[in-house]
N, C-alpha and C positions, 0 to 999 in steps of 0.2 A: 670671549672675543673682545679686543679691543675694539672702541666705538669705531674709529677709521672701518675696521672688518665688517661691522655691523652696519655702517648705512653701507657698504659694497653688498653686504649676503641680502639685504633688505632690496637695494634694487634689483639684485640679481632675482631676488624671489617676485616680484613685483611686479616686473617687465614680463617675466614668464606666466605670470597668474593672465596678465593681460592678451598679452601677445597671440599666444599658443591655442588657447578658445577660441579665438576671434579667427586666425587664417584657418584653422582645425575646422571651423563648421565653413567657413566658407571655400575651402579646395573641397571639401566633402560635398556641396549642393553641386556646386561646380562640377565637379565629378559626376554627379547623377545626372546634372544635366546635360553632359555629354555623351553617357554612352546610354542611359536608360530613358530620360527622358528631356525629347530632344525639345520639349514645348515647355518646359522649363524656363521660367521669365528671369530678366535681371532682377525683378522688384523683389522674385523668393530667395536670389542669390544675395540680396542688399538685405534682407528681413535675417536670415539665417545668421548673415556677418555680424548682423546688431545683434541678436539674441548673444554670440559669443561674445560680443564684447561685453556686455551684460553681464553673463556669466563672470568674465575677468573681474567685475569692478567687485560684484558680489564678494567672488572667491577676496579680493582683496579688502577688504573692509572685515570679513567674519573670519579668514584664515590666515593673511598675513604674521599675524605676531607669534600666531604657534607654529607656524612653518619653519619661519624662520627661526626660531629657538631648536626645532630638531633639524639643521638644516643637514648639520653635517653627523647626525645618527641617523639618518632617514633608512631607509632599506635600500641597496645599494642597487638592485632593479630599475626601482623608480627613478633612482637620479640615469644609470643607463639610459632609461626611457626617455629622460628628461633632455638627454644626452644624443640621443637617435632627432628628437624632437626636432631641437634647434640646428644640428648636420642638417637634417633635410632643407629646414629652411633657411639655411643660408646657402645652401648649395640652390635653389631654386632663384631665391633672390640676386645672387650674383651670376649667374645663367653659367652656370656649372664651375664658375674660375674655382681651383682648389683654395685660395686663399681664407674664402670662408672656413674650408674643415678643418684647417691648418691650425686655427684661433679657436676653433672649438674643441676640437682634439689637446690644443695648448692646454685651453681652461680646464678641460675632465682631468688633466693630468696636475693641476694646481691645486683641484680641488680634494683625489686623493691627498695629496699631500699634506692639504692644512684637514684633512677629514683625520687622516692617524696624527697631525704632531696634537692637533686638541683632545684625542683618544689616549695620548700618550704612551704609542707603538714604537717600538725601538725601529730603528734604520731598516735593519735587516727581514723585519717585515714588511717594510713599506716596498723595500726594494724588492721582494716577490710581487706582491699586491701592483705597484706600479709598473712591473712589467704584463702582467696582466692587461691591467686597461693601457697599456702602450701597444699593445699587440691586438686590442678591441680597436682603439680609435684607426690604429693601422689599416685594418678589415677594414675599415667603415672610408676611409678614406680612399684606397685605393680600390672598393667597387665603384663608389662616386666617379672618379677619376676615368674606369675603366669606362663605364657608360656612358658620360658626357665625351670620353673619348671619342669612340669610336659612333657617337652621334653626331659630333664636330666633323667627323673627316666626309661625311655625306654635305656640310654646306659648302655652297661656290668659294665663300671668302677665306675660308680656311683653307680648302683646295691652294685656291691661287697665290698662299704667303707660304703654307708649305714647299710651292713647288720654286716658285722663286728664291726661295731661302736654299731651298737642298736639291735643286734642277730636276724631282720627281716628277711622272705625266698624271695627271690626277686620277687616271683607270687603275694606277698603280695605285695610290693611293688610298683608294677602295678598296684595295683586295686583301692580300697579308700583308707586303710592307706596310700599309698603313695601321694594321694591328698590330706589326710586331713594334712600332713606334709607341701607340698607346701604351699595351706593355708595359713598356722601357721606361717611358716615362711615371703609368703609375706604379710602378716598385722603385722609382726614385723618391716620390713623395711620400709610398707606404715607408723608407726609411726615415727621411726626415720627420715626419709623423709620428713616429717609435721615439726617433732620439728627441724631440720637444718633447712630448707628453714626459718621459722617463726625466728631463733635465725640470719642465716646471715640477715633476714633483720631491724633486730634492730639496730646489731652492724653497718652493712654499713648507716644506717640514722643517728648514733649518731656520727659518726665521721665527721670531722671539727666542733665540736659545736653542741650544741642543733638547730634544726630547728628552725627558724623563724615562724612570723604567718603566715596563709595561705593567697592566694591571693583573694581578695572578688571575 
């Protein structure tokens, strides 16, 4: 990797060591303290969040450098996982906008890319393989989509721009047309989704060079 690659894979691994523990135990306390147990304090939900981050700092000081040395051999699950991780929470953090899985779906598709040109797979593997995970981040975007959809069309303020924008009654709204909008809309973004992830991962294979042959 060139070094520019190397401090980007170093913070990308870095921010995730950190990041992902820290909200992971605390939506998880959070979690129990709402449906199990409902006497559940903030001080355990504040204690748990510390613990992850903890964990973060750990994971980052004893696994940082070999992480990221296998960053892009890793088992191609875990980065999935890795990949499911950060969807969730940016789709949480921006209170459903697609915009977040748009940029994360981008990246999984970049990251194929520079994963086979440094493995040194020809095109036409990649372009299997990258339709693959275009067709994964696709799923993943347009259930997001579909959920947050059809949870938008129940608040008032969405109602009231919907109806004003397109003179709907907002009973209507609720019912099918308002689903068959969601829909429409996410199998518009499950496209766009497809064609980013399948274009970032052209362009991240074709840079330093055309790929070499592959390895027998």
């Amino acid at each position: 990797m060139s070094r520019a690659e190397t401090v980007i894979v170093r913070l990308v691994v870095g921010v995730s060591m950190i990041v992902l523990p820290t909200v992971a135990l605390w939506w998880a306390t959070a979690a129990i303290g709402m449906t199990f147990a409902p006497s559940l304090g903030d001080d355990v939900i504040k204690a748990a969040t510390a613990v992850g981050f903890g964990i973060g700092i750990l994971l980052l000081i004893t696994r940082l450098r070999s992480w990221v040395g296998r960053f892009y051999t890793a088992n191609i699950t875990y980065m999935l996982l890795l990949y499911f991780a950060w969807s969730a929470l940016v789709t949480t953090s921006l209170m459903g906008l697609p915009l977040g899985n748009l940029v994360t779906g981008t990246a999984a598709g970049f990251y194929v890319g520079r994963r086979h040109h440094h493995a040194r797979q020809t095109r036409d593997v990649l372009r299997a393989r990258a339709r693959l995970i275009g067709f994964a981040t696709a799923a993943v975007t347009g259930i997001w989509a579909v959920w947050i959809g059809i949870l938008a069309l129940r608040e008032k303020i969405v109602a009231e721009v919907l109806q004003a924008a397109l003179g709907m009654r907002p009973a209507a709204l609720a019912g099918w047309p308002g689903i068959a909008m969601v829909l429409a809309a996410s199998v518009l973004l499950c496209l766009i989704q497809y064609w980013c992830t399948l274009a970032a991962a052209r362009l991240a294979h074709r840079q330093d060079g055309p790929a070499a042959a592959p390895h027998e």
